[in-house]
C-alpha positions in Angstrom: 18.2 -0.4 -16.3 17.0 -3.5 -14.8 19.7 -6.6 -15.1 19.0 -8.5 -18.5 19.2 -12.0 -17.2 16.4 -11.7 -14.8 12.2 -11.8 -15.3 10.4 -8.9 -14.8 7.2 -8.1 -12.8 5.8 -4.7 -13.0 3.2 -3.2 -10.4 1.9 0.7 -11.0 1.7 2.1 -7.9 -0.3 5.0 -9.6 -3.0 3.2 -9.9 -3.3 2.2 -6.6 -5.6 4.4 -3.7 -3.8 5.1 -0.4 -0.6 4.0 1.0 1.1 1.6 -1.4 3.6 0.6 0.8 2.2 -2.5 1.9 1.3 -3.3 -1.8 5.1 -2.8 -3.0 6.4 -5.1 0.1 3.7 -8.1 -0.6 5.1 -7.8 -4.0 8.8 -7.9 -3.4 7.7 -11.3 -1.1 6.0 -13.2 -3.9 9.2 -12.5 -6.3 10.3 -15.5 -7.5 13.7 -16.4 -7.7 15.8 -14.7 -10.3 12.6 -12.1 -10.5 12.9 -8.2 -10.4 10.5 -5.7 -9.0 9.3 -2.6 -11.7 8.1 -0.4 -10.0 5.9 2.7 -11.8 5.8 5.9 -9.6 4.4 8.9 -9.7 7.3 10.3 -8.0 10.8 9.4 -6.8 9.8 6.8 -3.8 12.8 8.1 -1.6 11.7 7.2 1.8 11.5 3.2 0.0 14.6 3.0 -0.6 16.0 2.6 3.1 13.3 -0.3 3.8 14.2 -2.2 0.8 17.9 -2.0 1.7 17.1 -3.5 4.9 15.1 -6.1 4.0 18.0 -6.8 1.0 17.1 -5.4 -1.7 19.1 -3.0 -4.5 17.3 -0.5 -6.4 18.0 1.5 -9.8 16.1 4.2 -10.2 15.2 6.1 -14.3 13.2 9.3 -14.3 10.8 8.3 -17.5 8.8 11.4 -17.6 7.9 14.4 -15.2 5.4 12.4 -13.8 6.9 8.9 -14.2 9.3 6.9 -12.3 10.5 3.5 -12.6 12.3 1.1 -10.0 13.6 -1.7 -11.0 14.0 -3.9 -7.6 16.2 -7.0 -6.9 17.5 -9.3 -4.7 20.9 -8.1 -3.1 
């Protein structure tokens, strides 16, 4: 569950066609401070994960539905 004290931007990846990678990363720059990333998957975006921990961020991951993911990203 994404940290109470912080705002929260969503973004749905589902809705987007191709690669979203660039999408999710132009996103995570234009956070403001004290701001958290929801991300909405289709799937569990493993291969995400290492890039946002090098670029310092911390992820929680929740399994909504079969066909649902959300990530909630933050500032490390």
């Amino acid at each position: 569950m994404a940290p109470e004290q912080r705002d929260v931007r969503t973004l749905d990846v589902r809705t987007i066609d191709g690669e979203p990678f660039g999408r999710i990363m132009s996103a995570l720059d234009d956070l403001d401070e004290g701001e958290t990333l929801k991300l909405i998957n289709s799937f569990e975006p493993v291969p995400l994960y290492e890039a946002l921990q090098s670029k310092g961020f911390t992820h929680e991951t929740e399994r909504v539905d079969d066909d649902e993911w959300h990530v909630h990203i933050s500032p490390a």
